[in-house]
N, C-alpha and C positions, 0 to 999 in steps of 0.2 A: 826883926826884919821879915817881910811879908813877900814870897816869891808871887809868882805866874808863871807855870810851865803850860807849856804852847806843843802840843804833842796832835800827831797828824796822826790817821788812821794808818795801821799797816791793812795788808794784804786784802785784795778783792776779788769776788767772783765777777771778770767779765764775761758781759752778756750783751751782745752787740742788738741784740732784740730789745732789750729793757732799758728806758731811759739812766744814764749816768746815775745822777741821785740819785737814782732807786738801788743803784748797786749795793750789795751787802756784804760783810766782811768773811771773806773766806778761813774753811777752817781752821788755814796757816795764821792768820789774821787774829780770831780768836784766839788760839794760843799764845801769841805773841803779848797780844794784850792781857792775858791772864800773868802772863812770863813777867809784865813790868810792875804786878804787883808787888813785886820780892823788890823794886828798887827804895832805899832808906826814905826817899822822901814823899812817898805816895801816901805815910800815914798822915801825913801832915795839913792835907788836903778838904778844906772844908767847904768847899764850893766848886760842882763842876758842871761848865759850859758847853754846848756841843751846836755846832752847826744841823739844822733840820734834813741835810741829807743822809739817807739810810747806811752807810759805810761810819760816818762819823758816831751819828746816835748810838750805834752796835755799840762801837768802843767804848761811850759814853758810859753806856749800862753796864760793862764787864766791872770800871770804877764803880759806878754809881751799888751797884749789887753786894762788893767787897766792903766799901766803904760804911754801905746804907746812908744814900745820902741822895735828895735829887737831880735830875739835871732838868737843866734850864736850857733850853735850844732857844736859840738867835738864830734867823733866816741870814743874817747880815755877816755871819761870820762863813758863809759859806764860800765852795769856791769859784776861781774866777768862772762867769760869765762861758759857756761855750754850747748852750744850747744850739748856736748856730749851724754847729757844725756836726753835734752829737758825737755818737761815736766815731773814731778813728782807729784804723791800724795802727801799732805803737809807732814804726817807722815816719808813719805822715804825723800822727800826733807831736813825734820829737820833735822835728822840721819844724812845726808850729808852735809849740812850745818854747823853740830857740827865737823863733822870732818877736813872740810876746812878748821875753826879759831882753829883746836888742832893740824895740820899738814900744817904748813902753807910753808914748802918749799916740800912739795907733793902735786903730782895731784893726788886728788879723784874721781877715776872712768871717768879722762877723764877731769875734769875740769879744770880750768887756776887754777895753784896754788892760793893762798892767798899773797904769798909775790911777783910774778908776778905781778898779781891784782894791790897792794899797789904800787910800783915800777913804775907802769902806773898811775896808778889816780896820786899820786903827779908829776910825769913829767908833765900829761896833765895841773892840775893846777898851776903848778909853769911856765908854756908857756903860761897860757891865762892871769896870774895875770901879769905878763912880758911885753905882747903885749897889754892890755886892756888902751885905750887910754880915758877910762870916769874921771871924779873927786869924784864920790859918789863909795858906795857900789855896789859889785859885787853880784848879784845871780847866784849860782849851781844849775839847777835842775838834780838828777840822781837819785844812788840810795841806799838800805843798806848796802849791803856789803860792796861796794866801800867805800862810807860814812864812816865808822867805822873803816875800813884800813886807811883812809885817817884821823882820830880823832887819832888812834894810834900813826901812824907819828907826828904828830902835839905833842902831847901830852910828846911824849918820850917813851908810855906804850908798851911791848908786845903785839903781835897778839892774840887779844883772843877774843871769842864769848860774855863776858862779856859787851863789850864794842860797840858791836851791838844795833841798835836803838832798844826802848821799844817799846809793840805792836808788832799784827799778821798783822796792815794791809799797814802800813809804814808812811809818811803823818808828818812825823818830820824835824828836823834843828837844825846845829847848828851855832856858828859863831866863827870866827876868826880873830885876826890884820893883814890886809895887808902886814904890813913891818916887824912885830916881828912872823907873824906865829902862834903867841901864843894865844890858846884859850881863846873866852871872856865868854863862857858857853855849857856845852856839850847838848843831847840831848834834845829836847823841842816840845811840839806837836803843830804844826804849828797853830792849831786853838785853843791853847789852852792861 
């Protein structure tokens, strides 16, 4: 049996000056991600993905360096859409953020819907789990939103903010069967 763990960047340096993507993974961030090397199934890993934002890539490379092994960035596995708005305060961000997963075939204030969103991340994964020519497990690095559109699908559940990763600072995974899709356990803190 062939997993796919779906693992969101943890911790970032905000910089309300420097576009989103561009953000890079803070110290806490890197350690985190070096912390989820000690978990059993990361040796098992023979292919890892990363969305081409700089927070994601990071994490990518912490696997990719351990592992020695490429990564392959997908523009498509990124996250939702919010150049609109750019930066926010966390306070206005959550506001909006609640509304994304309660209005999920509306754009708020600009943003890619949520069922846009969803609509891509599973295209993009179901073209890399397609063309991925390894025999072990697949790593996702991206991120929460995506992540939890993409738990949704899997799952069968409604779009809902419930189902968003635990934690303010991200740094979780889940994982999935290759061939049946079907969830082997939902959120989980990569170092935990």
């Amino acid at each position: 049996m062939r997993s796919v763990y779906f693992i969101t960047h943890p911790e970032v340096v905000v910089d309300a000056d420097v576009p989103v993507p561009e953000w890079s993974l803070s110290e806490r961030g890197l350690e985190r991600m070096s912390l989820m090397l000690n978990q059993p199934w990361v040796s098992g890993i023979t292919s890892i993905y990363s969305s081409t934002e700089k927070k994601a890539v990071d994490g990518a490379t912490v696997m990719a360096e351990n592992l020695t092994l490429p990564i392959k960035q997908i523009e498509a596995l990124g996250e939702n859409d919010r150049s609109a708005t750019g930066y926010l305060p966390s306070d206005e961000f959550e506001a909006i953020a609640d509304q994304f997963f309660a209005f999920p075939g509306e754009s708020v204030r600009g943003w890619e819907t949520a069922q846009a969103a969803q609509n891509r991340i599973v295209a993009a994964v179901t073209r890399l789990i397609q063309e991925d020519e390894s025999k072990g497990d697949i790593a996702i690095v991206s991120h929460g939103a995506v992540g939890a559109l993409l738990m949704c699908h899997l799952a069968g559940y409604a779009i809902s903010r419930k189902y968003d990763q635990p934690g303010g600072g991200g740094g979780n995974y889940y994982s999935f069967d290759l061939v049946s899709w079907q969830l082997d356990h939902e959120w989980k803190a990569i170092d935990g």
